[in-house]
NUROVEX-889117 format. One line per field, with one value per residue (C-alpha): residue number from 0; residue in three letters; x, y, z. Coordinates in steps of 0.1 Angstrom, whole numbers, plus 5000, padded with zeros to 4 digits. Example, Ala and Ser with C-alpha at 12.3 -4.5 7.8 and 13.67 -1.06 7.14 Angstrom:
BEGIN
num c(0:1) .
residu c(ala:ser) .
c1 c(5123:5137) .
c2 c(4955:4989) .
c3 c(5078:5071) .
This chain:
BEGIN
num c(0:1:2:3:4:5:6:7:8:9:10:11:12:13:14:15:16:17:18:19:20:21:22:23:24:25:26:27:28:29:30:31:32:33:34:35:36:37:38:39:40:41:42:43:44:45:46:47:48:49:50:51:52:53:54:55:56:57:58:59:60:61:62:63:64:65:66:67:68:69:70:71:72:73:74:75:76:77:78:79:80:81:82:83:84:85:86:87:88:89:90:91:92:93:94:95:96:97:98:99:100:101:102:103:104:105:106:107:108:109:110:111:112:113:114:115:116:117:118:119:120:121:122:123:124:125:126:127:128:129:130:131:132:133:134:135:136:137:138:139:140:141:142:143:144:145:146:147:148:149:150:151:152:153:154:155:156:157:158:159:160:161:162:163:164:165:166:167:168:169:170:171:172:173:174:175:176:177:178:179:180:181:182:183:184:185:186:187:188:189:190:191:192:193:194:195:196:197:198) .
residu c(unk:unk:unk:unk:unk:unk:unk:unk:unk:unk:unk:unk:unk:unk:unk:unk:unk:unk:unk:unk:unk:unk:unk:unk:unk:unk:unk:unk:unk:unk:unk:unk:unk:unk:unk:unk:unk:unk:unk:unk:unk:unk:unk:unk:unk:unk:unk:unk:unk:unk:unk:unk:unk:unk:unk:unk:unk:unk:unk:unk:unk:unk:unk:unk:unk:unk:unk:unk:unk:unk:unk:unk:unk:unk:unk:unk:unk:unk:unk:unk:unk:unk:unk:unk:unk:unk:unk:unk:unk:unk:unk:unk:unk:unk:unk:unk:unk:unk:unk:unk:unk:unk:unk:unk:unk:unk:unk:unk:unk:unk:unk:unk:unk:unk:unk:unk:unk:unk:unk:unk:unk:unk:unk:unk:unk:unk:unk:unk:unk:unk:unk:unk:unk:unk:unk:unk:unk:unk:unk:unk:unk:unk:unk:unk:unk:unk:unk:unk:unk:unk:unk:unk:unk:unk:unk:unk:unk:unk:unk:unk:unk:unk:unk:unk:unk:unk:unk:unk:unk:unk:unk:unk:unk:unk:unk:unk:unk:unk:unk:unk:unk:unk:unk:unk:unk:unk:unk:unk:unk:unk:unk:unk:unk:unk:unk:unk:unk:unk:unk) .
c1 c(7660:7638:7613:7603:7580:7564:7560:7552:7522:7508:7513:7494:7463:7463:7459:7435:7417:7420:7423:7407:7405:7415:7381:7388:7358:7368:7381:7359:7373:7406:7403:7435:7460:7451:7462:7456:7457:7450:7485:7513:7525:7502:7504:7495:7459:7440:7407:7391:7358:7387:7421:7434:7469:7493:7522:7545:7554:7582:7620:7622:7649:7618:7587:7580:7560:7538:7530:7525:7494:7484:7475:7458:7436:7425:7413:7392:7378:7364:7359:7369:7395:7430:7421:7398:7423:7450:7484:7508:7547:7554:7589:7623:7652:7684:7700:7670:7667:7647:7612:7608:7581:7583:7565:7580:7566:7560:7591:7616:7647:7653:7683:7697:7664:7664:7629:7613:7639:7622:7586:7592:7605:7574:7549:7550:7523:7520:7504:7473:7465:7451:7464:7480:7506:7529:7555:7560:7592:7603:7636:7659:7690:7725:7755:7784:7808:7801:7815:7792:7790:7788:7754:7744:7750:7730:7698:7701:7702:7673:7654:7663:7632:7635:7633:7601:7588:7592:7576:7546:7539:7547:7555:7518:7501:7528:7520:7484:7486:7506:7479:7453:7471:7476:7442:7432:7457:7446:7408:7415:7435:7409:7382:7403:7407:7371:7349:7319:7285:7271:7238) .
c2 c(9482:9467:9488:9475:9449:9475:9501:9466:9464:9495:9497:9457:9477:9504:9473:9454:9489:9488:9453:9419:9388:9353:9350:9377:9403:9436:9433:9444:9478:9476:9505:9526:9515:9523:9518:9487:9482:9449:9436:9444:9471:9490:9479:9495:9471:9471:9445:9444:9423:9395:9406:9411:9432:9440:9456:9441:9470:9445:9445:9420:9394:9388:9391:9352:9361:9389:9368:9337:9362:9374:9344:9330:9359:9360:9318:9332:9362:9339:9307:9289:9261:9264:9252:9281:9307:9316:9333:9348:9366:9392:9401:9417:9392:9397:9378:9386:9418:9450:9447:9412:9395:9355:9335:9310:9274:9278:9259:9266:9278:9313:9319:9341:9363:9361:9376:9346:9324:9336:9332:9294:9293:9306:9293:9258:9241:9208:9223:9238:9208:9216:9251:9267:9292:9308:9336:9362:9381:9415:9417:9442:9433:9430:9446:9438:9431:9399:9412:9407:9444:9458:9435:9441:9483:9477:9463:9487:9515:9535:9532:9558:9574:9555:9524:9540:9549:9512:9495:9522:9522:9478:9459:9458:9448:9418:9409:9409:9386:9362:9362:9351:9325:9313:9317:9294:9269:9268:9266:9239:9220:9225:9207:9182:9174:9181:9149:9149:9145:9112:9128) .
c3 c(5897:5923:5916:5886:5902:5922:5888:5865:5892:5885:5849:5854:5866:5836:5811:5832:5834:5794:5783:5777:5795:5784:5766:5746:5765:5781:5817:5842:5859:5882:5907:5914:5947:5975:6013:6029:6068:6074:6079:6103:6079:6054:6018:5983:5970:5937:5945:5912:5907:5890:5901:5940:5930:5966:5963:5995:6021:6033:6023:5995:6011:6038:6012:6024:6054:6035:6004:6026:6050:6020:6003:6034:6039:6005:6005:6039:6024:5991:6017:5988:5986:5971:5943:5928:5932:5915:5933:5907:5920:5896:5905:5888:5873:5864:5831:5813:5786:5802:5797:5789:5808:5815:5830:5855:5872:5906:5924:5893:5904:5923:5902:5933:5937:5974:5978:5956:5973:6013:5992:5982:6021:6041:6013:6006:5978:5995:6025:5998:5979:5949:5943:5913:5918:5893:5890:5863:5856:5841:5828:5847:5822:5841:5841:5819:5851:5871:5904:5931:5943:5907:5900:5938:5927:5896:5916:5939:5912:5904:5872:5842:5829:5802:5814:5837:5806:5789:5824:5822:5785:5778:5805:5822:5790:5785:5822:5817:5785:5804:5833:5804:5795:5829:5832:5803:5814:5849:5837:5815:5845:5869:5845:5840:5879:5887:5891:5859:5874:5862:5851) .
């Protein structure tokens, strides 16, 4: 099951490929993934004219370390501040139904995921002033038994092509729509905070 976030990302860059942006214009093109070198261990990239996508080559209890680079190298690359970028955590979550996609406040609670729980550890928004950060979920569902090693046997289970088939065909378009949003939100804060010129 903790795949999905990796197989949500790709379906992500179909609609992107396909889709509109929060102005309601086609998306410029998302390029397929492709290996990326640039970090201790190669990662799976998208960089799209608008969208950055990396899928994390670590084990998802460390993830922290990888998102926390990641999001650095990206302010360098722009040589912008915090501020005018956006960092969005799509990830899997239990409790909620398969295939539904949420999106979450940055600094909300965890609820046990300990890959966003090392993320919120290595990657702390008071040190970026300014910045706006968000997660997005896709449901993974749970099983009916609330013994630890049956839920910990669930996530580790592999998807049913089904559920592939649900990721690949919905999820990415439900993830795009909620990026758009964010998008509009984040605009609309960012006028808010920036200083009017007198003239």
């Amino acid at each position: 099951m903790h795949s999905a976030g990796h197989l949500a990302m790709l379906s992500l860059q179909k609609a992107i490929k396909n889709g509109a942006d929060a102005s309601g214009t086609s998306s410029p093109g998302q390029p397929d993934f492709s290996p990326y070198k640039r970090w201790k261990k190669t990662c799976q990239a998208s960089a799209g004219p608008k969208y950055t996508l990396l899928q994390s080559p670590t084990l998802m209890n460390v993830s922290g370390d990888f998102v926390r680079w990641a999001w650095n190298e990206t302010l360098k690359g722009h040589s912008v501040p915090p501020s005018d970028l956006g960092l969005v955590v799509l990830h899997d979550e239990l409790e909620t139904r398969f295939g539904v996609v949420r999106t979450r406040q940055w600094g909300t609670s965890h609820r046990g995921h300990n890959g966003i729980k090392s993320i919120y550890q290595k990657l702390q928004i008071k040190d970026y002033p300014g910045a706006r950060w968000a997660r997005i979920s896709v449901g993974i569902d749970r099983p009916e038994s609330r013994d630890p090693e049956d839920v910990a046997d669930y996530v580790l289970s592999p998807l049913t092509e089904q559920q592939k088939n649900v990721i690949d065909t919905e999820v990415g378009s439900r993830v795009l729509e909620s990026l758009n949003q964010l998008e509009s939100l984040w605009r609309q804060q960012h006028d808010k905070d920036t200083p009017k010129d007198p003239t």
